[in-house]
C-alpha positions in Angstrom: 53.0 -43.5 50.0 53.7 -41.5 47.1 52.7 -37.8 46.9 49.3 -37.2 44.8 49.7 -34.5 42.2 47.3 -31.8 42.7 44.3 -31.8 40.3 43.1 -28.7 40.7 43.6 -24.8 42.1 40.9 -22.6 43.8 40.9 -19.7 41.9 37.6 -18.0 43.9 35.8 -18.8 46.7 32.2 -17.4 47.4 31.6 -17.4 51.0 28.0 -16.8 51.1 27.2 -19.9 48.8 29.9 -21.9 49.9 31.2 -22.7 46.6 34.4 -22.8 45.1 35.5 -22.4 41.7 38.5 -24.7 40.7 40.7 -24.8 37.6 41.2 -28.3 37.2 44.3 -30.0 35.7 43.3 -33.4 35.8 39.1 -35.1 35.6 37.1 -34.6 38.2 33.7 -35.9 38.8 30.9 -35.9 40.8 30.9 -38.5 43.6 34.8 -38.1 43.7 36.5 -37.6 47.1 38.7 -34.9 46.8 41.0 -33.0 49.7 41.4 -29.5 49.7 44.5 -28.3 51.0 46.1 -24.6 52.1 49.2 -24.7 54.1 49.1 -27.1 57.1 44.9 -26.9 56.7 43.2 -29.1 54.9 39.7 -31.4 54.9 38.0 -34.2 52.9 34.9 -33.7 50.8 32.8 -35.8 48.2 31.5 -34.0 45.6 27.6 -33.6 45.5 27.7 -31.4 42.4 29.5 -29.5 40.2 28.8 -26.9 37.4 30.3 -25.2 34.2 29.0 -22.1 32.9 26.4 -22.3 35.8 25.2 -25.8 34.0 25.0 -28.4 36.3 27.6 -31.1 34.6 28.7 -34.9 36.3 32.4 -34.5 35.3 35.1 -31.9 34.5 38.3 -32.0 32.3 41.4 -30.3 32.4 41.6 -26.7 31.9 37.9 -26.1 33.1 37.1 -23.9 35.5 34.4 -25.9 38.0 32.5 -24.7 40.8 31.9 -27.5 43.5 29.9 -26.9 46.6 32.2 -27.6 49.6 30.9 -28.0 53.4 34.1 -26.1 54.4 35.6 -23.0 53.7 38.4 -22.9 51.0 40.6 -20.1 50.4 41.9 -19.0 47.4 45.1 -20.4 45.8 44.0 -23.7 47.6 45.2 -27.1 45.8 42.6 -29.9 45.1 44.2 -33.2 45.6 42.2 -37.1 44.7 41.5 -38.1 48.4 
């Protein structure tokens, strides 16, 4: 299986809403199953929703800065791959 190219980068994480905020180099949208990885961690999520700007939007582009709502915590520097 070839290697997915990463579509995105946490750039924050806010712990207390759960949410991460992730530049994206590639589409994303909502109902996409992404997996977030950091080192030898990483999990599975779909995406229930995602905002720009704090507006609730159903897809990003590249070079947008997104925040998703992820059941897991993410660190920073994490890489979003298509699941």
């Amino acid at each position: 299986m070839a290697k997915s190219k990463p579509i995105g980068k946490i750039t924050h994480w806010y712990d207390k809403i759960g949410v991460a905020v992730v530049k994206l180099g590639g589409s994303l949208k909502v109902g996409d199953s992404i997996k977030v990885k950091h080192g030898d961690d990483e999990f599975e999520e779909t995406i229930d929703s995602m905002q720009l700007n704090h507006e609730s939007i159903k897809s990003g582009k590249k070079g947008q800065e997104v925040a998703i709502k992820l059941s897991h915590q993410a660190k920073e520097n994490s890489e979003v791959y298509p699941a």
